[in-house]
N, C-alpha and C positions, 0 to 999 in steps of 0.2 A: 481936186487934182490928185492921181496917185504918184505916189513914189517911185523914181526912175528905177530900173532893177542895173546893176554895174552891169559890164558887159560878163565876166567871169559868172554871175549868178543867171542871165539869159541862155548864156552857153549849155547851163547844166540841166537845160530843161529840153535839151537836143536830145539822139539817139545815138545809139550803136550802129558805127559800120557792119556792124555784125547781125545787126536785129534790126535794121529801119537805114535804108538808106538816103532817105530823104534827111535826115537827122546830119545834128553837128555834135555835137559830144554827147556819151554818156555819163550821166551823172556818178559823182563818185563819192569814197566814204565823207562822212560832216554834213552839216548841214552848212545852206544858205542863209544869208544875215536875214534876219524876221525885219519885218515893216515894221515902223513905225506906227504907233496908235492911231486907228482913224485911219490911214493911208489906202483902208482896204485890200493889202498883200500880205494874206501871211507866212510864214515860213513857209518855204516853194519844197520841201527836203521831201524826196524820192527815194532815198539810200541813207543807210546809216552803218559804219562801222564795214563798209563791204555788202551788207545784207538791204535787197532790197525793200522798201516799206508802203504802205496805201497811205498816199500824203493827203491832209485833208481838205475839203472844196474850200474854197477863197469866198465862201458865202453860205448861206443859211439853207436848208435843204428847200426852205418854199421861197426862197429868196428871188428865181427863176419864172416862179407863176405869174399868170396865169399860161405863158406860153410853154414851160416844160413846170408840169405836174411836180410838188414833191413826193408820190407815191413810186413814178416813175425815176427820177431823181436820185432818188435816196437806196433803190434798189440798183438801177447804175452803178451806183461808186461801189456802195457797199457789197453786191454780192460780184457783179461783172468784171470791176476792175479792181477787188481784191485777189479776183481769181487770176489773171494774168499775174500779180506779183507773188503768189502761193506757186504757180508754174512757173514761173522765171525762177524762182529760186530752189525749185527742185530738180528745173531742169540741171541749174550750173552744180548742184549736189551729187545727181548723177552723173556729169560730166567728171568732174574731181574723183569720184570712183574708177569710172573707166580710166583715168590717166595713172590713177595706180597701181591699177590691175592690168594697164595693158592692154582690156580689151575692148574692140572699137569695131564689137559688132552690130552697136546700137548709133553709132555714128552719126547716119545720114537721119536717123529718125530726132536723135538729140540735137542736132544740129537747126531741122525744120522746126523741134519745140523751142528752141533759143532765139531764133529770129521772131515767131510765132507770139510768145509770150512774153518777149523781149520789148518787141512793137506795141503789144497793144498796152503793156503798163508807160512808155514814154508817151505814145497818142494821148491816153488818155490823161494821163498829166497835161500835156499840153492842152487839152479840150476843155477840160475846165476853165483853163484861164481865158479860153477864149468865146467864154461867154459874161456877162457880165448883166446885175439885175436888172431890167425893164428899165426904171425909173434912171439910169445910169446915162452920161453920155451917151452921144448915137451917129453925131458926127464923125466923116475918119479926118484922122489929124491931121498937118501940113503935110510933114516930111512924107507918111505913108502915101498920102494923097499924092502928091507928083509923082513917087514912086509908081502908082496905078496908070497915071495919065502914061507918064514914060514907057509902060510895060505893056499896058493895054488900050492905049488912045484915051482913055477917061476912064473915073472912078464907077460911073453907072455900067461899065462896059465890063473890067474887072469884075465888079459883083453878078452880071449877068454871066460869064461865063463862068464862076465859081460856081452859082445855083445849078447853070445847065449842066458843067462836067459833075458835079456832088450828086445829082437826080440819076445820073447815067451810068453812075458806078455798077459794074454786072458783080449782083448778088450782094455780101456783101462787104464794107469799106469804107474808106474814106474818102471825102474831098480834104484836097490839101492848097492853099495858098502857100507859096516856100519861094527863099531868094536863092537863086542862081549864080554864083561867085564869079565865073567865068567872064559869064557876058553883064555880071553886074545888073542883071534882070530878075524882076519879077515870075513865078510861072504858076498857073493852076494845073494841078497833078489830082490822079484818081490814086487809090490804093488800096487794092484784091487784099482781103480779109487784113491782116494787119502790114505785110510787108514788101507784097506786089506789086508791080507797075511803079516803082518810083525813079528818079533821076539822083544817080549818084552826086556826092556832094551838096544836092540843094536842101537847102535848112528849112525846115516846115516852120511859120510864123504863126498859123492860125489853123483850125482843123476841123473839122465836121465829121461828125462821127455816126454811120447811116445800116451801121447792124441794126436787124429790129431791135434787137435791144435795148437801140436808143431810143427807138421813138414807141415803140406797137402798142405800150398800154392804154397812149393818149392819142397814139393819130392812124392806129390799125394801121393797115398796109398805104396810108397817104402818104410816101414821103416826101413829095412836093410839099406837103405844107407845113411838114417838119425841118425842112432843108429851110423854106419862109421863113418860119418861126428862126431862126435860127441866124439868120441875117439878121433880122431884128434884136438879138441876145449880143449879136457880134462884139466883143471888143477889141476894137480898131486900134484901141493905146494898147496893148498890149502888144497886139503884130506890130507896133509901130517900135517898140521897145525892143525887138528880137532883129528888127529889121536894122534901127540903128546897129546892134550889138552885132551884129554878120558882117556889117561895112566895116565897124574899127577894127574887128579880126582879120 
């Protein structure tokens, strides 16, 4: 069993209004309380002191095989999604210049790098945790599970329409599972490179991540069977965890 995350440490693994609007908060200066030994979470910290940081995977770089490679893997975090938090934080460096200088000729272009690189360091923090080793649970939980039946007539139906919209993302993007506050519902959402195509308000639970980047060393241009693979990595306690923590908010 893992360690429930408080609803204030779920929250912080949201996004910026401003960078992802599928996201519920952006993470801010501290870190989140570390797991407990064995609990398999460890400190979730994306940000420290204001400056953002590459927080590190919640498992072993081969921990994921034989369905995602550690060569694949370990080039992901390390070069992909350090590079998103290297551009988010230069971006906000360059912005901090322009507001002292006044000038906001680079505005619209600074602006598309801050949602841009914004997004893809909050995805990909959430992406990690939303996979979990082979060997790991595989069933989805209670609570999440009615949630699915409620949202989408049943859990097998949910999962089919998460595969089918994640396969059809054009070019590339995410699929997103995210809860809807509104209507208190479930939704499966696409989302055009990192910040496209989303529903304001709705808080991403679980993510899929379908840049070749993610997948091309191990499944060349197959995404279907990396999107497969991938449902199979799914972990369900986690969206279940994010999913509670959106309702007590």
């Amino acid at each position: 069993m893992t360690q429930a995350f408080t609803r204030r440490e779920a929250l912080r693994l949201g996004g910026a209004a401003t960078a992802l609007s599928l996201a519920g908060k952006l993470p801010l200066a501290g870190t989140t309380a570390a797991a407990q030994p064995g609990a398999g979470w460890p400190d979730l910290e994306a940000c420290r002191n204001g400056r953002y940081v590459l927080p590190p995977l919640p498992y072993a770089y081969d921990a994921l095989a034989p369905l995602c490679e550690e060569r694949m893997l370990r080039i992901h975090h390390d070069k992909h999604h350090a590079g998103y938090v290297k551009g988010l934080n230069a971006t906000l460096g360059a912005l901090a210049v322009a507001r002292d200088g006044g000038d906001w000729g680079r505005i619209k272009a600074l602006s598309r790098n801050l949602a841009f690189h914004g997004s893809g360091h909050i995805l990909h923090t959430l992406f990690w945790h939303s996979m979990r080793p082979a060997r790991a649970e595989t069933e989805v939980p209670r609570l999440l599970a009615k949630a699915m039946v409620g949202s989408f007539g049943s859990v097998a139906k949910a999962k089919a329409q998460f595969v089918a919209a994640t396969n059809a993302v054009e070019g590339s993007g995410w699929g997103v599972l995210a809860y809807e506050p509104l209507a208190e519902k479930l939704l499966v959402c696409q989302a055009e490179k990192h910040q496209n195509l989303t529903v304001w308000g709705a808080t991403p639970i679980l993510v899929c991540d379908v840049w070749e980047h993610a997948y091309y060393l191990q499944y060349q241009n197959r995404r279907s069977q990396w999107v497969e693979a991938f449902i199979n990595l799914a972990n369900w306690q986690f969206a279940e965890q994010r999913l509670a923590a959106c309702r007590q908010g």
